[in-house]
N, C-alpha and C positions, 0 to 999 in steps of 0.2 A: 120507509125507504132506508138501505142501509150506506153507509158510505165506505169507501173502500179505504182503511188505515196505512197511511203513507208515511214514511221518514219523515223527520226535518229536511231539507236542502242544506244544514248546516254538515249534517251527521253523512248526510250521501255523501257530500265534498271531502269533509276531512276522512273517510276510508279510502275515497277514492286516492286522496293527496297519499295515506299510509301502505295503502299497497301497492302503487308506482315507487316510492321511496324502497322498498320492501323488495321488490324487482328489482331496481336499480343495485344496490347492494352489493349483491353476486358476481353485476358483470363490471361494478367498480374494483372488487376484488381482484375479478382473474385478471381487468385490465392490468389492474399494480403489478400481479404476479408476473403478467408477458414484458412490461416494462423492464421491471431488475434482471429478468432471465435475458433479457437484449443485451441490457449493459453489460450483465455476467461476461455474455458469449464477446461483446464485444473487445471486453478488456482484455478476457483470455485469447483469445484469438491474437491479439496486436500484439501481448504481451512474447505469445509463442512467435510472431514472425520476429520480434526484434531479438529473441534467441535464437533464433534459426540463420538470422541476419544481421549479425550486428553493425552499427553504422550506416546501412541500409538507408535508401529517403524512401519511406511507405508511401504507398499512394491510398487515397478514401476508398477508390475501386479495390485494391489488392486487399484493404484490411476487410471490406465489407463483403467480399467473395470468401474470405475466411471463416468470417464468424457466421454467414450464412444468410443475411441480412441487406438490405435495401444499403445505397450510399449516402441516401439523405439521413438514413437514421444513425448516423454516424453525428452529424451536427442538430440532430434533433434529441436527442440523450445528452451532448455532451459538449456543444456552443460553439467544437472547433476543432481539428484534426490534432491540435494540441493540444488539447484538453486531455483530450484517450490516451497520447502517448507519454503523457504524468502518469496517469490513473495507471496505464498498464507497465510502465518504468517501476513503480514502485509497488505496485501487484508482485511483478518478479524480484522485488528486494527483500521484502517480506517474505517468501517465499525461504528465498539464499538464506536468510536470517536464521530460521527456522532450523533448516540443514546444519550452519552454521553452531548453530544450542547444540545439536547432535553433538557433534564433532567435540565441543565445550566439555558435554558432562563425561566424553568419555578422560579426558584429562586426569589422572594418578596424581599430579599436584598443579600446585598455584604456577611455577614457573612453566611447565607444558602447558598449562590450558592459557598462559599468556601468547606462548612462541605460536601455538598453534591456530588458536580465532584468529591473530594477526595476517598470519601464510593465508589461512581460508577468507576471508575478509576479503583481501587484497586479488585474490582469485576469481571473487564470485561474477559468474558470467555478467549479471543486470549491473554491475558497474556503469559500461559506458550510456547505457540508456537512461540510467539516473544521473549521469552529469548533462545528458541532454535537458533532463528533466529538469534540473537547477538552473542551465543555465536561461531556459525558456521562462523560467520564474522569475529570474532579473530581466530581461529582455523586453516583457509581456507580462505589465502589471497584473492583469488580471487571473493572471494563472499562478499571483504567488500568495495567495488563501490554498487553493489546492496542493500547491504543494508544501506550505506548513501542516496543515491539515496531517498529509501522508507522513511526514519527518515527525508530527506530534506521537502518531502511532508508534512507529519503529523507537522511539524513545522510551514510550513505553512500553512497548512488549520488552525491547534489551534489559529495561531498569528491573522489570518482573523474574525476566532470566537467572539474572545476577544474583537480584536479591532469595531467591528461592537454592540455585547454587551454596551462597553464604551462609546461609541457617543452616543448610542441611552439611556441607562440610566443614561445618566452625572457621569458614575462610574470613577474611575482613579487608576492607577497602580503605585505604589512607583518606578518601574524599564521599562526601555524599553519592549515592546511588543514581544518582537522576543526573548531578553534574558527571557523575564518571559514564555515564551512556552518552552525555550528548559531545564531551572530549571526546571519547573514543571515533561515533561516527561523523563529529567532525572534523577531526581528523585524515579521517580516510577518507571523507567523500570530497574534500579539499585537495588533498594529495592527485587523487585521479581527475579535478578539473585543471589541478595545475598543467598533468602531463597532459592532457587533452588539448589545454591552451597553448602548447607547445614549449612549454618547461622544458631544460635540459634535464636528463636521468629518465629514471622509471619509477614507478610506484614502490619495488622493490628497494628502492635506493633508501627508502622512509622505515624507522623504526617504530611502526606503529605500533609492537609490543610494550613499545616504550610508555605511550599513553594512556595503560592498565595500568592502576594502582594496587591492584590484586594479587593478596599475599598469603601465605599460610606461615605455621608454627614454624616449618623448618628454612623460611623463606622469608627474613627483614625483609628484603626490598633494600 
């Protein structure tokens, strides 16, 4: 008689366990992928209504009819209608930032590339959404990791800036790189909650060319 050669029940188990794992995988994947591309759209989307509207009170319905998306996954991504409008306040700062460098490298010397990040700084549209964002971060503890988090960024992209400017046009700064980024934007991110908080003057009134230390050969300071 012959008998018919069977697996272990150890070895059937553990392919079975390796190939449910092995399945799972792909659609743990695309999950993560549909995940970040929510948030993407969500951030940009609030981000573009608070440029389109500035001072505006968004509502979870208008921001979720933007980015295309359900209104619970608004608090299901991000814990709270103020959460996103951090997240997308400072999307659009970084953004301005950026523009900002442009504007920077095109400078002919130290004292234009001071007069002028100053002017454009002081202009950039996401201003008032980022004093929203600050002051939401004092307000409402818990939103203020998020927004050190975003302020660590802009520190450091500015510090990168600077420092990459300086090598390449033999410029030099009177102070550290890292302190002269967070003077500068705290500076001006102060100035626009003053006038927000209803400060007499305007942001204009503030020499925030002043708070560059940034000088060339023909240019003490």
């Amino acid at each position: 008689m012959r008998y018919k050669r069977t697996e272990p029940c150890c070895i059937t188990y553990n392919s079975r366990v390796e190939k449910k794992r092995t399945e799972a995988r792909p659609t743990s994947a695309r999950s993560r992928d549909r995940g970040r591309a929510t948030r993407r759209r969500l951030i940009e989307a609030t981000a573009r209504l608070c440029r389109e509207r500035p001072g505006a009170e968004l509502s979870v319905a208008e921001i979720a009819n933007a980015a295309g998306v359900f209104p619970n996954q608004v608090t299901y991504y991000f814990g709270s209608k103020d959460s996103l409008l951090v997240h997308a306040a400072f999307l659009g700062l970084l953004h301005d930032a950026r523009r900002i460098e442009r504007i920077g490298r095109q400078a002919p010397d130290a004292v234009t590339f001071r007069r002028n990040i100053a002017r454009a700084v002081l202009a950039m549209p996401s201003l008032p959404s980022v004093a929203r964002a600050l002051a939401a971060g004092i307000s409402k503890p818990e939103l203020a990791s998020v927004v050190d988090r975003h302020l660590q960024l802009l520190f450091r992209q500015s510090e990168r800036f600077v420092s990459q400017l300086i090598d390449g046009r033999g410029w030099r700064a009177s102070r550290p790189l890292d302190v002269e980024a967070r003077t500068f934007w705290s500076t001006a991110l102060g100035a626009v909650l003053l006038v927000r908080a209803g400060a007499h003057g305007t942001v204009a009134d503030l020499d925030l060319a002043g708070a560059l230390t940034i000088h060339d050969g023909s240019d003490p300071g």
